[in-house]
N, CA, C and O of each residue as an XYZ file, in Angstrom:
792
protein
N     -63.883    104.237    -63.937
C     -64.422    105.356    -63.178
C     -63.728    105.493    -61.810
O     -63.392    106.571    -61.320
N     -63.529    104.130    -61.173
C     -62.907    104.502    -60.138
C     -60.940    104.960    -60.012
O     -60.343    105.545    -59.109
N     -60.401    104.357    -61.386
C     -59.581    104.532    -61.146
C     -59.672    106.213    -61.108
O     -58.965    106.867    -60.342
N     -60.856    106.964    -62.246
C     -60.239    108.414    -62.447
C     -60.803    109.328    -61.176
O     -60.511    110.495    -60.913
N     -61.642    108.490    -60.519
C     -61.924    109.215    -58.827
C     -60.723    109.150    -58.583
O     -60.239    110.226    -58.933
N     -59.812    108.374    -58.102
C     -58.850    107.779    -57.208
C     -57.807    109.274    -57.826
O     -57.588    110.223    -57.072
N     -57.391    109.240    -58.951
C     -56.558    110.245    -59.810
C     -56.930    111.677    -59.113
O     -56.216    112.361    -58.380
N     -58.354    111.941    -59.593
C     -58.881    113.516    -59.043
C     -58.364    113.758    -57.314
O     -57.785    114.724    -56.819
N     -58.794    112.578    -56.727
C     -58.915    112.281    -55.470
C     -56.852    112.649    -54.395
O     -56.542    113.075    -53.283
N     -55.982    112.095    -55.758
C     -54.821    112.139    -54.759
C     -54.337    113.686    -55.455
O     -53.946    114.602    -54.731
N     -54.403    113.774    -56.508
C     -54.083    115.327    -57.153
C     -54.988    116.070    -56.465
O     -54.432    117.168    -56.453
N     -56.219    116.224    -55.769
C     -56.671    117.254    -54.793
C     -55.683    117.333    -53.258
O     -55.375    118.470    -52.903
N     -55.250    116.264    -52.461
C     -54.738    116.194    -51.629
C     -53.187    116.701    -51.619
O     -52.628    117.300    -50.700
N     -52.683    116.343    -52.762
C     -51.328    117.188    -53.269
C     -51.512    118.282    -53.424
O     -50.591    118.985    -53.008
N     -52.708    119.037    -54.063
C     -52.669    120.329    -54.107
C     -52.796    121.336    -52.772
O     -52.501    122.468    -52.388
N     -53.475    120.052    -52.330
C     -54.170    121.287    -50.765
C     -52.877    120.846    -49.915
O     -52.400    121.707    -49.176
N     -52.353    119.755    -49.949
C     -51.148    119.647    -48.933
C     -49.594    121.174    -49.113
O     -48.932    121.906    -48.377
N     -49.734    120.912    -50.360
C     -48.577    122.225    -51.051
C     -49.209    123.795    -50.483
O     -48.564    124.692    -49.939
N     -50.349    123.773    -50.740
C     -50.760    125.255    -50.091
C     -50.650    125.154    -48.825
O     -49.955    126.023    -48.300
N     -51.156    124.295    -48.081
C     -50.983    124.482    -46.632
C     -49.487    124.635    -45.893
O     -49.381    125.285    -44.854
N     -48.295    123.950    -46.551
C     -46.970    123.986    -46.609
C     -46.442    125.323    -46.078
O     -46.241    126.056    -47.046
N     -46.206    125.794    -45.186
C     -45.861    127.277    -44.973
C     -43.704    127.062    -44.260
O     -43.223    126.257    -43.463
N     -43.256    127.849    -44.813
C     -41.848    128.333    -44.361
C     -41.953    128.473    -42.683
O     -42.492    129.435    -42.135
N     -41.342    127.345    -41.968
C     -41.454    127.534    -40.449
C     -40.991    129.037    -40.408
O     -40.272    129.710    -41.147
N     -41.805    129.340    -39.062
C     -40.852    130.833    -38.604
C     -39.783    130.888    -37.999
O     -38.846    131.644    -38.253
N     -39.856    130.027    -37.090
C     -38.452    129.573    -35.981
C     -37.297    128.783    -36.879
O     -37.732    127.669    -37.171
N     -35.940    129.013    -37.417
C     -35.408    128.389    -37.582
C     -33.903    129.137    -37.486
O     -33.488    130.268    -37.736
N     -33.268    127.789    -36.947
C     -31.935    127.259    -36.699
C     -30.502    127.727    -38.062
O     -30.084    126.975    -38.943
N     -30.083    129.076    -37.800
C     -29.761    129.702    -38.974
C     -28.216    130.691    -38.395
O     -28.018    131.905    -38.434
N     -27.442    129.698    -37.947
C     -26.071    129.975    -37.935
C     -25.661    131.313    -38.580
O     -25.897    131.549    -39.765
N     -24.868    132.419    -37.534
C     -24.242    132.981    -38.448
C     -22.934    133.571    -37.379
O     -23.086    133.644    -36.160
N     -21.454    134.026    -38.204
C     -20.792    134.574    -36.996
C     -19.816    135.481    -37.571
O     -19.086    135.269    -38.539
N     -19.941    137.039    -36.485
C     -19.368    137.558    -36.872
C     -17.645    137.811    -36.016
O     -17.659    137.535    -34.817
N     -16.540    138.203    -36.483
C     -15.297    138.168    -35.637
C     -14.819    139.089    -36.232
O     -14.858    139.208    -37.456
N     -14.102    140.169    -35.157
C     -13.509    141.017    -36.184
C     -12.784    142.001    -35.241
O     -12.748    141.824    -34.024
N     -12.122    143.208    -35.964
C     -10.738    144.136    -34.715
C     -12.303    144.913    -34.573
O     -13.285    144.739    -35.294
N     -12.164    145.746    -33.482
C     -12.670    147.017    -32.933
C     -11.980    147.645    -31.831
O     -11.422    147.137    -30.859
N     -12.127    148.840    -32.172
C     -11.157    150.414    -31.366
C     -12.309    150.752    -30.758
O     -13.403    150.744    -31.323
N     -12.078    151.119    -29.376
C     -12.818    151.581    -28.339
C     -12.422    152.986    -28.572
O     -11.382    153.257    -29.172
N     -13.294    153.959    -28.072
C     -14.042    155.394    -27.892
C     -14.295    155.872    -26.753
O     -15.230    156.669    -26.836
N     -13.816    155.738    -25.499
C     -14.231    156.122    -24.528
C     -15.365    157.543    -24.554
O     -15.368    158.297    -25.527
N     -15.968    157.687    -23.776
C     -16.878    159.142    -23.712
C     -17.226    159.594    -22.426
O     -17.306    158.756    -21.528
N     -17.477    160.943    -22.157
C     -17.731    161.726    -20.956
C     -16.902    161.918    -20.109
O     -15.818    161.525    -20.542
N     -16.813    162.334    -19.070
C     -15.550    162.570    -18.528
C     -15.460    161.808    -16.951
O     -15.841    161.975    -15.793
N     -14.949    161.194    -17.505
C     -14.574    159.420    -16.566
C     -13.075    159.467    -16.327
O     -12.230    160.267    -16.728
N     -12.978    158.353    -15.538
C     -11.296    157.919    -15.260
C     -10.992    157.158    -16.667
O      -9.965    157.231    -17.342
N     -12.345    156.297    -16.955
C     -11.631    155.926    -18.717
C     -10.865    156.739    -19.714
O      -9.859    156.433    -20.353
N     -11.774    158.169    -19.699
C     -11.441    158.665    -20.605
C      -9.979    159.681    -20.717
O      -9.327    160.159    -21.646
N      -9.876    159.699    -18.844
C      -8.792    160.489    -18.633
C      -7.545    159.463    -18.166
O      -6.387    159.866    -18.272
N      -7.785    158.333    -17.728
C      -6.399    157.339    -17.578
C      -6.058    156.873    -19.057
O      -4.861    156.910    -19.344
N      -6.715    156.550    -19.788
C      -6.340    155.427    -20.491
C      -5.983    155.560    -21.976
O      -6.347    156.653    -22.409
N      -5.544    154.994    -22.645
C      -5.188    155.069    -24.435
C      -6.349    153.716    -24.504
O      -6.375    152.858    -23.622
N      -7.153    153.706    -25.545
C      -7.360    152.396    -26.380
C      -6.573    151.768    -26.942
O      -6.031    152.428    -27.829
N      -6.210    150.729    -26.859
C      -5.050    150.072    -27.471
C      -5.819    148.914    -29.012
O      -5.041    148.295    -29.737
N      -7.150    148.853    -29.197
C      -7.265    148.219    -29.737
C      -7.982    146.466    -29.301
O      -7.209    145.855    -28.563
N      -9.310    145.656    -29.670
C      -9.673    144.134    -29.589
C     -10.071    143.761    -30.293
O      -9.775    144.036    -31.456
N     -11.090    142.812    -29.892
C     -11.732    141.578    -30.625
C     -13.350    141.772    -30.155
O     -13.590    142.009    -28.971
N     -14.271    141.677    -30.988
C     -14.998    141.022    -31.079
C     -15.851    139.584    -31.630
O     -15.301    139.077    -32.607
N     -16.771    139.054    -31.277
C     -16.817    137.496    -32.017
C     -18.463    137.808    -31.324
O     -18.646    138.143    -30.154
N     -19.623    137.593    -32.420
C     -20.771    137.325    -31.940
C     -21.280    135.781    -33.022
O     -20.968    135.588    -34.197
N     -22.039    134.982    -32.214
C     -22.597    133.873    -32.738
C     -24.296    134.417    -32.543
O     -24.790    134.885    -31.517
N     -24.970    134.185    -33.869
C     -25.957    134.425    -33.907
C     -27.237    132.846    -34.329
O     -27.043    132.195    -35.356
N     -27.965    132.629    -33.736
C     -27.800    130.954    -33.808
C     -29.698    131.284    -34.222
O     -30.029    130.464    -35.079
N     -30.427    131.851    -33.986
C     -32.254    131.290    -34.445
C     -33.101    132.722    -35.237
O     -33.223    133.863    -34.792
N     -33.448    132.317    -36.154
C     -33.986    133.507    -36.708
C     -35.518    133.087    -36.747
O     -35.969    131.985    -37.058
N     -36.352    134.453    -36.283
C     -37.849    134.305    -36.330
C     -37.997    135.434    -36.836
O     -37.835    136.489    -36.223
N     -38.472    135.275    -38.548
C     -38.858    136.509    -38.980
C     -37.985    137.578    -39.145
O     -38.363    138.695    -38.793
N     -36.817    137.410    -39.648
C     -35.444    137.951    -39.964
C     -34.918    138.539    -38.544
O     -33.904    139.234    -38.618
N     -35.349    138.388    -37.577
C     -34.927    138.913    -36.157
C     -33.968    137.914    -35.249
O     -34.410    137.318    -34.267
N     -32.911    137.832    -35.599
C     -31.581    137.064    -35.031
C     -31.681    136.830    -33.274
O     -31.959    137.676    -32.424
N     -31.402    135.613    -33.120
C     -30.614    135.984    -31.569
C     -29.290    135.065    -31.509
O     -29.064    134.019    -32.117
N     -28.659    135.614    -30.794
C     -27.133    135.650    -30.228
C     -26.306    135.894    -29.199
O     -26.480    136.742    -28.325
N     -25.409    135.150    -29.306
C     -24.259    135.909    -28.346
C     -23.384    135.891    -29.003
O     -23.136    135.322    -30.067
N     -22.334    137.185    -27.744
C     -21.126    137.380    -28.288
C     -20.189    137.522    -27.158
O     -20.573    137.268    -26.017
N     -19.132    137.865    -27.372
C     -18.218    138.208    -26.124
C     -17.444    139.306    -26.950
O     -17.421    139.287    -28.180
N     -16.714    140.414    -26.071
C     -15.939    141.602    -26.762
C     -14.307    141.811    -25.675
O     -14.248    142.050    -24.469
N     -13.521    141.672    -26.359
C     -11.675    142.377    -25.607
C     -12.011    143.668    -26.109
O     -12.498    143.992    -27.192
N     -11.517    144.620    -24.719
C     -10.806    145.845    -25.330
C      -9.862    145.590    -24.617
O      -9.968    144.857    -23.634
N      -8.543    146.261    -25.057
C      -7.489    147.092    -24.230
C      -7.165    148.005    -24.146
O      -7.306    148.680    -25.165
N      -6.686    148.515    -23.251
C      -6.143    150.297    -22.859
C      -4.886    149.961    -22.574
O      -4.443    148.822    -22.422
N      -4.105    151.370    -22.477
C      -2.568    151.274    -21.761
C      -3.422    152.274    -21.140
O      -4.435    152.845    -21.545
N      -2.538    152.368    -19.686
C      -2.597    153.457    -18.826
C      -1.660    154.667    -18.995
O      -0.467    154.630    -18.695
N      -2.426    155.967    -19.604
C      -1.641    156.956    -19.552
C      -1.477    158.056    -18.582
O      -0.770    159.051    -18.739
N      -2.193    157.772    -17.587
C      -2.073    158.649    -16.343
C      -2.324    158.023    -14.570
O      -3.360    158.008    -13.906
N      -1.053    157.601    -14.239
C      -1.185    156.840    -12.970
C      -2.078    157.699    -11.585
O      -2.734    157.250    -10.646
N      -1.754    158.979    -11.971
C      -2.664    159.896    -10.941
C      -4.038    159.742    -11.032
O      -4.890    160.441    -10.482
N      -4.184    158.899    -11.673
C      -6.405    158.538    -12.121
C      -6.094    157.247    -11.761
O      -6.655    156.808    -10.757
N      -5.369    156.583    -12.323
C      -5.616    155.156    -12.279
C      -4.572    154.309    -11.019
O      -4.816    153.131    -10.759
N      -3.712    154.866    -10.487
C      -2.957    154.319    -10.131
C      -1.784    153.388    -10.465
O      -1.844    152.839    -11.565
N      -0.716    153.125     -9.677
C       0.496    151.962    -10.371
C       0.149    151.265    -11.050
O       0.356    150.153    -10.564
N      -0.476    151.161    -12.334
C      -0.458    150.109    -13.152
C      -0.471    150.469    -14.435
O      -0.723    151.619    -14.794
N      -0.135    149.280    -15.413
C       0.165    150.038    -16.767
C      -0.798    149.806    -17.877
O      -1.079    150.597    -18.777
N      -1.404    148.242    -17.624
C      -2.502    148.794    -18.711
C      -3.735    148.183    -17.965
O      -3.836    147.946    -16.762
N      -4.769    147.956    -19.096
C      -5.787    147.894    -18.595
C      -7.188    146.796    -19.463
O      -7.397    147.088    -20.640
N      -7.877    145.859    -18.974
C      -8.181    145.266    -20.152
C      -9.958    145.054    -19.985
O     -10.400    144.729    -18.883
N     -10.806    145.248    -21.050
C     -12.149    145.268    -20.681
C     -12.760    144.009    -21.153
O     -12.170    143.455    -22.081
N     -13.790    143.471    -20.710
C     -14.142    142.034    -21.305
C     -15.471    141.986    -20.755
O     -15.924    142.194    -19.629
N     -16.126    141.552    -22.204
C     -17.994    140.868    -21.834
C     -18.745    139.945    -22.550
O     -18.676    139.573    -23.722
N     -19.320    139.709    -21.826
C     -20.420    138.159    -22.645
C     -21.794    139.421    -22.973
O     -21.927    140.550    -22.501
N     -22.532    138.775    -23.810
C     -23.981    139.381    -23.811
C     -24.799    138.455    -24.740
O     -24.498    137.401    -25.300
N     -26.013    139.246    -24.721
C     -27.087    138.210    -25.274
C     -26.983    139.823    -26.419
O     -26.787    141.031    -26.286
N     -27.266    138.812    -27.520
C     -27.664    140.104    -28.964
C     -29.455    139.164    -29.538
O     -29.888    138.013    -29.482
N     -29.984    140.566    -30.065
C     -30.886    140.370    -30.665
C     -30.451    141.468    -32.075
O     -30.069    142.637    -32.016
N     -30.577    140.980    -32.760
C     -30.934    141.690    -34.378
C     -32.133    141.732    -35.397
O     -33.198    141.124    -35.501
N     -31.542    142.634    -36.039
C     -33.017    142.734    -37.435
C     -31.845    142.465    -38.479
O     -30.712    142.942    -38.413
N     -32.462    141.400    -39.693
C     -31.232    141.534    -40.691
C     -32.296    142.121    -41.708
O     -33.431    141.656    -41.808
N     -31.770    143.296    -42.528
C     -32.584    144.007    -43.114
C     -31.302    143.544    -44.960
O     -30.073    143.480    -44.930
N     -31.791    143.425    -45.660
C     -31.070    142.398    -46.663
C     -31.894    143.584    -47.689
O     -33.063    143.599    -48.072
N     -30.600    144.682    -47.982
C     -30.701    145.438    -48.963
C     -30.778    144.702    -50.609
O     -31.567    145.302    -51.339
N     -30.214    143.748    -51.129
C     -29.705    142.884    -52.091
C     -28.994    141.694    -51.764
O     -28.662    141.495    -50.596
N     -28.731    140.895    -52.655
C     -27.979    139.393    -52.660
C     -26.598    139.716    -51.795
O     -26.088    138.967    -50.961
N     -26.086    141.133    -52.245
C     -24.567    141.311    -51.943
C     -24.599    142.217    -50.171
O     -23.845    141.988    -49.225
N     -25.745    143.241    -50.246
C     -26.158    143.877    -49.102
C     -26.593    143.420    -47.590
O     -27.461    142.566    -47.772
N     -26.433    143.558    -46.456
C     -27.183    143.374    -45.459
C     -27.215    144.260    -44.183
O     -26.151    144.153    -43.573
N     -27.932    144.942    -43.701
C     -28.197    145.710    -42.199
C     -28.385    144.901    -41.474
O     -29.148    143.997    -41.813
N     -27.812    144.882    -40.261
C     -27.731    144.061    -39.172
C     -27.896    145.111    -37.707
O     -27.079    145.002    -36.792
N     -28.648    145.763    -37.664
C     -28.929    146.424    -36.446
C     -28.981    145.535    -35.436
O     -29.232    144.372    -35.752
N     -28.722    145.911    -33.754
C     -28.923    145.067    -33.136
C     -28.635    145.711    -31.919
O     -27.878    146.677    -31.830
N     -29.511    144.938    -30.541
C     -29.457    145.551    -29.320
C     -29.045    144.291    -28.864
O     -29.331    143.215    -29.389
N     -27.842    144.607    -27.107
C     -27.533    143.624    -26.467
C     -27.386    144.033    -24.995
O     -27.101    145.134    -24.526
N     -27.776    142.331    -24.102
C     -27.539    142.905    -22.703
C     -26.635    141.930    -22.071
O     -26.688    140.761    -22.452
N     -25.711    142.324    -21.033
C     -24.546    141.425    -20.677
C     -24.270    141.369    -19.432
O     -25.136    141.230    -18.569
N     -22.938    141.480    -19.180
C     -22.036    141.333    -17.917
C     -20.662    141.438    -18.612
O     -20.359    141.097    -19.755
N     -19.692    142.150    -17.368
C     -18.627    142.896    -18.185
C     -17.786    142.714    -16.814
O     -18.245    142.236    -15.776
N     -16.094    143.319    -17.064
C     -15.639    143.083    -15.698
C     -13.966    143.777    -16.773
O     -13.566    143.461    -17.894
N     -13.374    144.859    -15.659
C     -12.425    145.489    -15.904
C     -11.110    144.810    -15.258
O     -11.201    144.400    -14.100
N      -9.628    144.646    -16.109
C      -8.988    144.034    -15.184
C      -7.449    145.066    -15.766
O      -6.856    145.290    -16.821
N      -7.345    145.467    -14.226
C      -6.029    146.226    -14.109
C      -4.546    145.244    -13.920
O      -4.458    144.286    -13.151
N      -3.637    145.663    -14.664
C      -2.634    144.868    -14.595
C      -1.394    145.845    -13.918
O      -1.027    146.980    -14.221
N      -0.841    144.743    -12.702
C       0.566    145.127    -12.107
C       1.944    145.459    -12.878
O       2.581    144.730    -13.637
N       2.204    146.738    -12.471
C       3.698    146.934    -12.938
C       4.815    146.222    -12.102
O       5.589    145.346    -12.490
N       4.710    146.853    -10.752
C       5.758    146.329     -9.998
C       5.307    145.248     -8.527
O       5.395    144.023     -8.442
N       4.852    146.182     -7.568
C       4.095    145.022     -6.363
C       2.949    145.128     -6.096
O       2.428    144.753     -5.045
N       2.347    145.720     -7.127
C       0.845    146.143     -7.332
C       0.145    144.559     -7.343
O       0.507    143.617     -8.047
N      -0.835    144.576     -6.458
C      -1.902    143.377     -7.006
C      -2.330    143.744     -8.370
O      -1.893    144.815     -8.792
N      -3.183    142.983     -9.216
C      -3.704    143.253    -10.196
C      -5.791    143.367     -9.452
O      -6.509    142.671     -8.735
N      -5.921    144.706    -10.241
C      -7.179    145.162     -9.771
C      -8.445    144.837    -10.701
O      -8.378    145.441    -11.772
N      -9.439    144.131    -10.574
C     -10.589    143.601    -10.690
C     -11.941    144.227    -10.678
O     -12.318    144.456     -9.528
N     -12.730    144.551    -11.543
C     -13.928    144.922    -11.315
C     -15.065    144.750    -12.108
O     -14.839    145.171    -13.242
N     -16.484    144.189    -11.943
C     -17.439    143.500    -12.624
C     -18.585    144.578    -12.220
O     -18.821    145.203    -11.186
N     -19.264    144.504    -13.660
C     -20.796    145.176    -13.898
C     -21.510    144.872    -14.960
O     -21.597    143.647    -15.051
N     -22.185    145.549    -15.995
C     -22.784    145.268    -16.751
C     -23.397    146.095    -17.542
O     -23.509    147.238    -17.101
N     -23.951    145.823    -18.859
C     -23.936    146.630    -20.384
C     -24.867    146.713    -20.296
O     -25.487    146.319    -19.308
N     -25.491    147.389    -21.521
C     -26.280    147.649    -22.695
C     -25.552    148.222    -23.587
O     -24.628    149.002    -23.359
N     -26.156    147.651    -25.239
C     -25.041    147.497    -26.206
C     -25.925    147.673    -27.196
O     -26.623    146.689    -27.439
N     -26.155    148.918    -28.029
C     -26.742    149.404    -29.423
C     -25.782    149.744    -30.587
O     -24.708    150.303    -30.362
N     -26.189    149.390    -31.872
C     -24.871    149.506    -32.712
C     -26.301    148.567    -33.744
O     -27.489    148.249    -33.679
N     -24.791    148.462    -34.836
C     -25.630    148.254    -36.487
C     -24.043    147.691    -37.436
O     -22.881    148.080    -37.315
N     -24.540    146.844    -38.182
C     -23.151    146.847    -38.707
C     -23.437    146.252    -40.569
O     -23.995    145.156    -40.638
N     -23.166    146.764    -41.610
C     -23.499    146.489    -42.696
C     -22.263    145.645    -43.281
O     -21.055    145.812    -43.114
N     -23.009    144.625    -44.068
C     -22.298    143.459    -44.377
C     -22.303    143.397    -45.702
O     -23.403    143.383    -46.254
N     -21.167    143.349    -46.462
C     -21.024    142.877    -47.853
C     -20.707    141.695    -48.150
O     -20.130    140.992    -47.320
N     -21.063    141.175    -49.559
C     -20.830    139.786    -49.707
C     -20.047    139.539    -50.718
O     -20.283    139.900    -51.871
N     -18.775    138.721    -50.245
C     -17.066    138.536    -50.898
C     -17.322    137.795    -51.553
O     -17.359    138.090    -52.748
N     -17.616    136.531    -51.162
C     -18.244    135.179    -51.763
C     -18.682    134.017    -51.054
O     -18.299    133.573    -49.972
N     -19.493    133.628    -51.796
C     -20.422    132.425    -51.049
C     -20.859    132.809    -49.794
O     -21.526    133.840    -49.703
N     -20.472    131.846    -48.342
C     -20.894    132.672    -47.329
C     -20.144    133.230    -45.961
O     -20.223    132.949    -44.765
N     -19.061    134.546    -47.078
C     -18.058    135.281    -46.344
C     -18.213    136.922    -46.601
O     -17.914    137.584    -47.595
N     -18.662    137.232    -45.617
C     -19.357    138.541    -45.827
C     -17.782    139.737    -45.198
O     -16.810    139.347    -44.552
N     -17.963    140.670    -45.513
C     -17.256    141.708    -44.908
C     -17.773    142.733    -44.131
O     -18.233    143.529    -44.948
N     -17.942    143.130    -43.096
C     -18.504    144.404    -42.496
C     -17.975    145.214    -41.989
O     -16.861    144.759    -41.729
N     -18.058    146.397    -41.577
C     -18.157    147.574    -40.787
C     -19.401    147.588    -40.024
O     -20.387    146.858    -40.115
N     -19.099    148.767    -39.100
C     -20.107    148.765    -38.266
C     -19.563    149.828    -36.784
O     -18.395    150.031    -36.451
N     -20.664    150.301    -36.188
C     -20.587    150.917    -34.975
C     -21.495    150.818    -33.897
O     -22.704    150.736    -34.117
N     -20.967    150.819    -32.594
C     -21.984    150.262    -31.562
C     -21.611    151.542    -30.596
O     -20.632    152.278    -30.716
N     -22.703    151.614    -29.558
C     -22.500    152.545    -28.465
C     -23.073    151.911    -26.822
O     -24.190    151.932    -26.305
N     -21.568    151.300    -26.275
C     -22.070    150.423    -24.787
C     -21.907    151.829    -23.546
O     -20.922    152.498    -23.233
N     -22.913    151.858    -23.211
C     -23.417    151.818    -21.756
C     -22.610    150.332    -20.482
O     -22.923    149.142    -20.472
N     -21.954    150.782    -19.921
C     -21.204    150.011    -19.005
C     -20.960    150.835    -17.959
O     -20.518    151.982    -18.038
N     -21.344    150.052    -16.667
C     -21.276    150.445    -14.972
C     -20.389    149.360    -14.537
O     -20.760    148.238    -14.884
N     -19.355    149.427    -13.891
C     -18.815    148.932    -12.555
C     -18.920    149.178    -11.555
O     -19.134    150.364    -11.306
N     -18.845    148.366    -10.613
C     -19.088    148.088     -8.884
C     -17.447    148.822     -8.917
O     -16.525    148.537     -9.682
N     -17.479    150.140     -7.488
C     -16.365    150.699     -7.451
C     -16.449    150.823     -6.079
O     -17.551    150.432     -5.693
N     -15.443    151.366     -4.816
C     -15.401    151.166     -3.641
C     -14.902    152.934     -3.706
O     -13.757    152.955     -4.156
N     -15.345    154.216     -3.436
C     -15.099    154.999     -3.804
C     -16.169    156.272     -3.247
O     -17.274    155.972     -2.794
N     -15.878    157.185     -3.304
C     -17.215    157.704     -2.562
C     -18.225    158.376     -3.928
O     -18.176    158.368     -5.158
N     -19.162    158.954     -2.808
C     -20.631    159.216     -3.876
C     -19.982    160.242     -5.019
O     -20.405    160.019     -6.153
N     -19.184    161.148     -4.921
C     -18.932    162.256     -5.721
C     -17.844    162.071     -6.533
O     -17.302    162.868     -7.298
N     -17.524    160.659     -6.220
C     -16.358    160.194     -7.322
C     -17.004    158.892     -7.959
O     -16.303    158.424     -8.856
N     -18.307    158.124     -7.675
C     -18.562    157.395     -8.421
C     -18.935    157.043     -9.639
O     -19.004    155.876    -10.023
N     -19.287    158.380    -10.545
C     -20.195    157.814    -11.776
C     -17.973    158.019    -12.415
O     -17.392    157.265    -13.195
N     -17.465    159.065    -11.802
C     -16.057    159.213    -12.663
C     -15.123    157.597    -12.558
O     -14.293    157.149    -13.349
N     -15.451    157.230    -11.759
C     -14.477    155.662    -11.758
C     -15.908    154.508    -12.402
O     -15.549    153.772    -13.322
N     -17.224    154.382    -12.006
C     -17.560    153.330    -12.740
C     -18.216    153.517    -13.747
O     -19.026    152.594    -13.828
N     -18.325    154.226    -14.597
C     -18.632    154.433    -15.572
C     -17.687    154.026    -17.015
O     -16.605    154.561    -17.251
N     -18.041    153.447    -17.510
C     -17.220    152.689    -18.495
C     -17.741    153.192    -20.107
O     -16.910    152.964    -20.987
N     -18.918    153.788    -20.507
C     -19.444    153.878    -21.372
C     -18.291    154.394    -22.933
O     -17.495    155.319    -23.095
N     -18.781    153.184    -23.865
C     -17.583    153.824    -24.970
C     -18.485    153.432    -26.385
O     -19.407    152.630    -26.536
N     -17.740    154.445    -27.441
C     -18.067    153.945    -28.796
C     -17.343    152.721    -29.117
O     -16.374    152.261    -28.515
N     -18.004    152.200    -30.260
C     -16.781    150.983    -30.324
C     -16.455    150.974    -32.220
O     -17.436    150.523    -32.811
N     -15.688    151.244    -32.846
C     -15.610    150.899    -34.136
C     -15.009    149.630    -34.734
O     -13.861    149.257    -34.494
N     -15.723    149.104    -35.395
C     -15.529    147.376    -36.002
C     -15.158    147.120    -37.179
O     -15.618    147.824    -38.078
N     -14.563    146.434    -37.387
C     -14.321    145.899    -39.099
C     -14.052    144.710    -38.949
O     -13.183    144.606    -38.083
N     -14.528    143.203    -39.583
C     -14.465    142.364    -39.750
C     -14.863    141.492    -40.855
O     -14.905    141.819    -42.041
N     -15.214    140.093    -40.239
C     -15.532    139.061    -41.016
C     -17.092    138.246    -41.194
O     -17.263    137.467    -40.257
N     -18.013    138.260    -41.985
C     -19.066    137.458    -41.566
C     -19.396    136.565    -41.890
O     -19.651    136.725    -43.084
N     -19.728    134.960    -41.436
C     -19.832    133.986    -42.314
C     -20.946    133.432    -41.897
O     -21.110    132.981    -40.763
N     -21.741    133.438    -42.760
C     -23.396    133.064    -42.946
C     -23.512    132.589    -43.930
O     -24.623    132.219    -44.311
């Protein structure tokens, strides 16, 4: 008798231990994306009127998921050439660079599918490069960064994406009031194609 108490007794505790068992929410869930993106300049700025896009890099690390909602960072290169020295002055090209914090939703259409929407906030800083006895010119501000990027799956865990983002970017400019939003204003589309490995 007692052994078949003892029996009922640990098969109740296994059962109630397994139900109580729940999938943590917080967890430690690597993922990273790297890949080319072409800048878009928009509105009518010294960006949009000095410069060519020449083409960068992006790279975001996405490191804790709570409830399919990612967080991350990333950092982004653009480059420009300078196509009009009368906006921009003696110099020839031009290069954009930022850190930020990303948050995402991964919305997981199928095994092969994934939406990756996502908002980000940063710090950014423009750097003009010398042709001849030009110093090289310097300038720091900061983002907001909306965009989405859908991910296919190649194999195992090497995804492919596309994707488009739209940054909001201000620089600190030395310039007067009626020329400021045209020199610090940085705001651009950005188009992506890369790599994802999760």
């Amino acid at each position: 008798m007692k052994r078949i108490l003892f029996l009922l007794f640990s098969i109740s505790i296994g059962a109630f231990g397994q139900q109580t068992e729940k999938k943590p929410s917080l967890e430690f869930e690597p993922g990273f994306h790297i890949g080319w993106a072409q800048a878009i300049p928009v509105g009518n700025t010294a960006l949009s009127d000095g410069y060519n896009p020449a083409g960068g890099l992006n790279m975001q690390l996405d490191v804790l998921n709570y409830r399919n909602v990612l967080l991350g960072v990333g950092v982004a290169g653009q480059f420009f050439r300078v196509t009009d020295p009368s906006v921009v002055g003696e110099f020839n090209r031009g290069s954009y660079s930022s850190a930020y914090l990303a948050v995402s939703y991964k919305h997981r259409f199928s095994r092969k599918w994934i939406l990756l929407p996502s908002v980000g906030i940063g710090a950014n800083g423009f750097r003009l490069r010398e042709t001849t006895n030009v110093s090289a010119s310097h300038q720091k501000g900061r983002e907001i960064r909306v965009g989405t990027t859908l991910n296919f799956r190649l194999d195992g865990a090497v995804w492919l994406y596309a994707g488009a983002s739209y940054t909001w970017a201000r620089m600190g400019t030395n310039t007067t009031s009626e020329f400021d939003n045209y020199y610090s204003n940085f705001s651009h589309i950005q188009l992506q194609v890369g790599l994802y490995f999760f």
